[in-house]
Each structure stands twice: as structure tokens, then as C-alpha cells.
N, C-alpha and C positions, 0 to 999 in steps of 0.2 A: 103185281111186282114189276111187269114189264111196260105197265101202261105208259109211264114219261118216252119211251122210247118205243111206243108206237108208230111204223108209217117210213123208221129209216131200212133206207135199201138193204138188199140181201149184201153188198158187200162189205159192207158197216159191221153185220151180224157176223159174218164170216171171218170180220179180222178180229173181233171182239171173240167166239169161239175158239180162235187159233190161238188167243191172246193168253186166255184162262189155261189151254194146256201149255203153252210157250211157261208161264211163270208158275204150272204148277211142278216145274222142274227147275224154278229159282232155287236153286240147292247149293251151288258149290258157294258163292260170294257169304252167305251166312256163316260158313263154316268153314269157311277160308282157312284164319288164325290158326284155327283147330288142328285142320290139315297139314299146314307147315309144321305146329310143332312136333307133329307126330313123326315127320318126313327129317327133323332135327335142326330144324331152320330157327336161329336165335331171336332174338325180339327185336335188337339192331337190324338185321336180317331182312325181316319178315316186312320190316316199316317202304325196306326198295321193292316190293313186290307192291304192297297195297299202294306206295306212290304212283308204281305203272299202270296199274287200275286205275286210280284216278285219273292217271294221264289219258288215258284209253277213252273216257268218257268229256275230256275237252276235245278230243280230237275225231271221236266219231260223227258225232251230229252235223258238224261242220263239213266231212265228205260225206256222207250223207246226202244231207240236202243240196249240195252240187249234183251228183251224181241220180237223184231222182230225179232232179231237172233234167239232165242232162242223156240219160240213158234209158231214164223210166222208172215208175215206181215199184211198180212189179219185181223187174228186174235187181233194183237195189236192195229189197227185201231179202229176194236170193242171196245175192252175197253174202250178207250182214250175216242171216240165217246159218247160213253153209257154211261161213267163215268162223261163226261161233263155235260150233260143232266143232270143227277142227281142232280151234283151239283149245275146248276143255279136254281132248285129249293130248295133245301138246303138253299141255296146262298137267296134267296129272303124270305124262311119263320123262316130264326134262330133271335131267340130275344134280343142275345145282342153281344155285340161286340166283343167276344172270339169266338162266333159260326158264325159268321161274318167272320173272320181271317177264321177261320179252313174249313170250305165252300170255303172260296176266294185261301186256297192252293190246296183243292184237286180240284178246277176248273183250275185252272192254268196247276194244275201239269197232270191231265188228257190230258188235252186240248192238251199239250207239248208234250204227247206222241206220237201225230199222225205222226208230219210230219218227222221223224225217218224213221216210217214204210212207209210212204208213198214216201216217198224218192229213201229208197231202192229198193221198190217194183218197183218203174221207172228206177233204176237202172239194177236189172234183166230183165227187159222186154228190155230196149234201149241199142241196142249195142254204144260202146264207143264214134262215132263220132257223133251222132246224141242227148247225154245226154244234153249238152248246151242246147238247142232247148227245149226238153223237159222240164227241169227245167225251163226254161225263159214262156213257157207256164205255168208251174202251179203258177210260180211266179205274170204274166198276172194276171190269174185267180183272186188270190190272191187281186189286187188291183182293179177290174172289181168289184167285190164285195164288197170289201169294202168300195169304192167310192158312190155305193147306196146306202150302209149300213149308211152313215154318213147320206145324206138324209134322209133314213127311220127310223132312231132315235130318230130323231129331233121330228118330228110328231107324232110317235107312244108314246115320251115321253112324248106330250102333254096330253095324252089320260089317262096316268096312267102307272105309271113302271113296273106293273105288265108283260103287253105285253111286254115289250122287253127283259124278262124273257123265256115269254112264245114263244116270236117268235124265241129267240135266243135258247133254247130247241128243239124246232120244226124242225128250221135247223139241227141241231146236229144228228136227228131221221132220217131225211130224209137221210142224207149224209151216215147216218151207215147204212140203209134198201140199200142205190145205194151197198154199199162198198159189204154184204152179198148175193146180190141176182145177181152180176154181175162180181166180182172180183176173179178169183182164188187164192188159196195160193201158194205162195211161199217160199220157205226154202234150200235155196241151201247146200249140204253138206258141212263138214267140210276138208278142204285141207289138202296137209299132211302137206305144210307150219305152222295149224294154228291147234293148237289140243281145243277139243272141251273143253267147259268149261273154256276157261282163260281170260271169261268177257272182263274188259278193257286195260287187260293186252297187248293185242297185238295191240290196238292204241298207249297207252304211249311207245312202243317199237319202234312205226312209226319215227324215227327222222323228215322224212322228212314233215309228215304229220304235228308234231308236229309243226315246224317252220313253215308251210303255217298258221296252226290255228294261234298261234301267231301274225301274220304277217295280216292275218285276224279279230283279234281279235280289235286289233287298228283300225282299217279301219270301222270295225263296232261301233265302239264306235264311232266314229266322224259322221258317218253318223246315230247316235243315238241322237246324239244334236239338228237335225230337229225338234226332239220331244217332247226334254226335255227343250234343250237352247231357241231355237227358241222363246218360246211364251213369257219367262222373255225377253229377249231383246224387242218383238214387246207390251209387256206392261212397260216396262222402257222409251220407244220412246213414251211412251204416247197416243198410238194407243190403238183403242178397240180392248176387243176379237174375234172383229169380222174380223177383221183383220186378224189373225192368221188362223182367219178359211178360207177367201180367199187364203192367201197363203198354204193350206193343200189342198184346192180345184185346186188350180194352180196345184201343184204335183201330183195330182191325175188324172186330165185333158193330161196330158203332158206324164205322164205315159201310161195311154191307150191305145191312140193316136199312142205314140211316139214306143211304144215295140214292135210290131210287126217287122216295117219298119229298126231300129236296130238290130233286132237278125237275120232279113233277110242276114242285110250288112254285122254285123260283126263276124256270128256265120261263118263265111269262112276265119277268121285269126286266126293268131294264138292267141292264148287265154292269156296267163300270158300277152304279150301285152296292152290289150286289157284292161283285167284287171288292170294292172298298169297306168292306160292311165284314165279312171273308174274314180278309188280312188282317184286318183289327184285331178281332176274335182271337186270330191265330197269335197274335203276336201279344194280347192279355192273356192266353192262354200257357203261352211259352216260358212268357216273366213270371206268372204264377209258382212255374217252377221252384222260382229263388225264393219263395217262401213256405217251400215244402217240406216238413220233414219224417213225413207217417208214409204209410201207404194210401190211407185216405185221402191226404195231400197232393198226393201225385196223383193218382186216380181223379180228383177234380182238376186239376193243372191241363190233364190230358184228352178229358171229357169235353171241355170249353175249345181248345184246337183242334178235336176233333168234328167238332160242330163246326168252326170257322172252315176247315179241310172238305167239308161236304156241300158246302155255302159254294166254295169257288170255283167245283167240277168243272171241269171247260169252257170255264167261260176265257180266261186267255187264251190257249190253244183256237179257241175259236175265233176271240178280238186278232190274232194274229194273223188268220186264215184269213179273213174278211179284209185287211189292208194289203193281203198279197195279188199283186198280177197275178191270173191262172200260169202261166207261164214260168212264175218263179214260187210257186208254192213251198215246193221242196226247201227252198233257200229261207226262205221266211221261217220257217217250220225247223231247219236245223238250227239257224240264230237263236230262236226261242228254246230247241234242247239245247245249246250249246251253255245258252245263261245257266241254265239247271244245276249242267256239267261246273262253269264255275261256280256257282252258289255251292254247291255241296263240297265242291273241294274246299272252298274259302272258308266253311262253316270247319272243314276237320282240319284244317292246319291255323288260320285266324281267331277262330271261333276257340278253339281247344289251346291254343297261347293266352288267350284272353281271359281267359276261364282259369288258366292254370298260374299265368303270372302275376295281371292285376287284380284277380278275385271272382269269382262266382256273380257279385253283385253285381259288378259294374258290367258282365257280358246280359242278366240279365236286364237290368235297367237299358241298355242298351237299344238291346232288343224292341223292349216293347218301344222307345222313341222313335226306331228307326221303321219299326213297323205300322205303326199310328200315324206316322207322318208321311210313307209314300202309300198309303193308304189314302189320305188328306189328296194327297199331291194326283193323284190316280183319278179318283173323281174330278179333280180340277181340267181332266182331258176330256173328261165328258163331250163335250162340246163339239170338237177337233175330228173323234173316235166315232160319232155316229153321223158327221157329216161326211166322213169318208166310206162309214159303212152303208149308208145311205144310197153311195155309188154303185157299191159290190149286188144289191137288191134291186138294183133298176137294169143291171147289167144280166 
């Protein structure tokens, strides 16, 4: 099971470890909704609270990745970690709906900061050909977690919201005590390429970089419709929510399973490839959708992006890591969550207009154009992407 990830450092394993218990207390964001309505928060309402979350999550990557530059990676983690924590109790004892918002951004935006540092921090430790691997492990991690997380929501939110406040806190504690009592810091000096202090200045100067985010930025967005599109289409088909939740269990199943056995095969090609090859998948997989109306329909829809989902494990996180100065890792690495951060907003307000006013068809036709094509456009960097990576391996 662990062989594709043979050989990477103890601190790789240890953030991947921290990672699995970190999201086996992804509890509250699931069950959000739920929460409010119970609290008597209207639907109007509730729509300014899940805004600040999303707000939360354009805003944290981006300090972040300053700030692991800047102060250390280690140290940024703590925050993020500690600040979260706070927040979900903030988050759970403010009395009305403004202090509801303002809790829901600084949990986000906390939250947002970690994987920046945490990023980087795998970045300094994994030399270049082994970064794939790594990322695809914490990305594992990531859905190892979550995948019981959904389960133990369910239950613990039978009990009373409070617990999954309090579980989701507790994680947070534990993951920030692994990160202090086991993690060194890191800070790599400033190049003479990159003078110290010019923030995001020497990302936006990346052209190349620039056109991957881009180019990424789409890709993510399409495979952000699983999340958003997905469950309007499987309640239009006149399927219960329970439905939806089986196909979120499919990808999660399949994801597991399936990530290892792929980062084994294809962490030995070459990558933009591989990646190009991904995002297709994902984005035939996504348009499938708009021709679903069983459960069987969706369950193949979901089977095929999931396959595309396991194809792409780290390989950007890594391509991104590879054209960062050691020096500006953190910043490279919050750019790239920050795309995320828009991609998934843009898919729940753009994506959910699109869907809702000019029709179901046209967002997924959409889709698969815009994901086939920087898909197309991705590979055409080819070229660019490993002669720069080229650098980062002789360095």
C-alpha cells in the first residue's frame, strides 16, 4: 500500500499523520447549514455566513504563503492551526449573524493558512523528483480523513453540534502539538535572484508560473462542480440527497483505494502529460453529468472524474514547487491554494448562476470545453516547464 511512497522523509510522514487526524475532525463546514438552521439562522441569512467562508479561503493562502516566507513554516502552521481552533469556538458561541460571518472568516482564513506552509515545508525537505509522491501522499492523507470524517459527522451530529465543534477543535490541537513537538523550522535564505521583501511581487513576475495557475485555475474549477453542480443536478433527476451522498462515498472509496496504486504507475512519466491526460478525464467525467438521470448515471459520471482525480495527485503542487526559488516557496504555494480558493468560489456563485439561469447544459458543455482545452493548452507548456525544472535538479 505504502510502496509509491517509499524512501520520503520522516517529515513528509509526519505532516501526512497530523493531516489524517487534522481532517478526521472536518466536521463543522459539512454540517454547517444544518447548524445554523437549528441556531434559527434563515436561508437569506445563512447565504452571509457561507460568503465569509468562502471569503476566508481567498484570503488565507495568500497570508500564508507570505508569512511562511517570511516567519517560517513551522511557525505559520501554528497560527493557522491555533487560530482555527479558536475560531470553531467563536464560531459555535457568537449570538448572531454578523458574529457568525466574522468567526466563519477567521476560521476559513486561518484554516487556509496552513497548507502554504505545509506545502513548502515538503518542498524544502523533498528534493525535486520525489515532490509528486509527496504531495500525492498528503493529498491521500487529506481524503483518508475526510472520508471518516463524513461518517463521524453524521453521528456525532446526532448527539448535539456542539461535539463537532469540539471534535473539530481537538483535531486542530492535536495536529498543531505534532507540528511543535516534532517538526523543525524552516526558512531558507533569500537568493540573489529574489531580494527579500518583495512579497508577491516575484510570483506575478513568474510569467510562466502565471500561465500554469491560469491554466490550473480552469481545471479546478470544473472539478469544483462535483461539489457544487453535482448535487443540483442529482436533486433535479429527482433523486434523494441520499444519493448524492453515495456518489461523494463512490469518490471517496475509489480515491483511497485507487491513489496509491496510481502515483506508484504514474509518478515515473512525465508529468504535464499525465496531468493533461487528468483534467480531461475530469472534465468528460463532469459533462457526463448532464447526461445523467439514474443513479447508475451518476455513479459512471463520477467513477471517470474519479479516475481523472487520482491521475493528477501532485503533480501541480509539485510543478509549482519546482519553478519556486527556495526562498519564496511559501508564496508560490499560497498562489497555487489561492487559485483553489477562487476556483471553488467562482464554481459556487458562477458555476450555480450558470446552471441555474442559462440551463444545466450549457454549464455542462461548458465544462468539458474549457477543460479539454487547457488541458490541450497545459501540455503545450511542456517544453517551458521542464526546462525550468531541469534547473531546480541540477540546483
Amino acid at each position: 500500500m505504502f510502496t509509491p511512497f517509499r524512501g520520503l522523509p520522516s517529515v513528509v510522514w509526519t505532516l501526512f499523520a497530523g493531516t489524517v487526524v487534522n481532517r478526521l475532525g472536518y466536521l463543522v463546514s459539512p454540517f454547517l447549514v444544518f447548524f445554523l438552521a437549528a441556531r434559527g439562522v434563515t436561508g437569506a441569512e445563512t447565504t452571509y455566513v457561507l460568503g465569509a467562508l468562502g471569503a476566508g479561503n481567498l484570503i488565507g493562502p495568500a497570508l500564508g504563503g507570505l508569512l511562511a516566507d517570511r516567519v517560517g513554516r513551522r511557525a505559520t502552521m501554528l497560527v493557522g492551526l491555533t487560530g482555527a481552533a479558536a475560531a470553531q469556538g467563536l464560531l459555535f458561541a457568537a449570538p448572531g449573524v454578523a458574529t457568525m460571518a466574522a468567526a466563519a472568516l477567521l476560521l476559513s482564513a486561518a484554516g487556509a493558512t496552513v497548507s502554504p506552509a505545509a506545502y513548502a515545508l515538503m518542498a524544502d525537505a523533498v528534493d525535486a523528483r520525489r515532490r509528486q509522491r509527496a504531495y500525492a501522499l498528503f493529498g491521500w492523507g487529506v481524503n483518508l480523513g475526510t472520508a471518516a470524517a463524513g461518517v463521524l459527522g453524521g453521528v456525532l451530529a446526532a448527539q448535539g453540534y456542539w461535539l463537532l465543534f469540539a471534535v473539530d477543535a481537538a483535531t486542530l490541537l492535536v495536529f498543531a502539538v505534532i507540528v511543535a513537538a516534532t517538526i523543525p523550522e524552516t526558512r531558507p535564505e533569500p537568493t540573489a535572484e529574489v531580494a527579500p521583501g518583495t512579497g508577491y511581487g516575484v510570483v506575478l513576475g513568474d510569467r510562466l508560473l502565471l500561465a500554469l495557475l491560469s491554466l490550473f485555475g480552469v481545471q479546478l474549477f470544473v472539478y469544483s462542480l462535483t461539489e457544487v453542480a453535482l448535487p443540483l443536478a442529482v436533486h433535479d433527476s429527482g433523486l434523494s440527497p441520499a444519493v448524492y451522498g453515495a456518489m461523494a462515498a463512490v469518490n471517496a472509496v475509489l480515491v483511497v483505494l485507487l491513489q496509491p496504486l496510481a502515483t506508484s504507475l504514474l509518478a515515473r512519466l512525465p508529468q504535464l502529460p499525465v496531468q493533461a491526460a487528468g483534467s480531461a478525464l475530469i472534465a468528460v467525467g463532469v459533462a457526463l453529468t448532464g447526461v445523467a438521470d439514474s443513479v447508475t448515471g451518476y455513479a459512471v459520471s463520477v467513477v471517470v472524474w474519479s479516475l481523472g482525480e487520482v491521475a493528477v495527485a501532485g503533480i501541480a503542487a509539485a510543478l509549482v514547487a519546482n519553478l519556486a526559488p527556495a526562498d519564496a516557496r511559501g508564496r508560490y504555494q499560497g498562489a497555487f491554494q489561492g487559485t483553489w480558493g477562487v476556483a471553488r468560489f467562482t464554481a459556487l456563485t458562477a458555476g450555480v448562476a450558470l446552471y441555474s439561469t442559462v440551463g444545466p447544459a450549457v454549464l455542462w458543455w461548458s465544462a468539458l470545453l474549457a477543460g479539454t482545452a487547457t488541458a490541450a493548452a497545459t501540455l503545450a507548456l511542456r517544453g517551458r516547464v521542464e526546462r525550468r525544472a531541469a534547473l531546480s535538479l541540477a540546483a
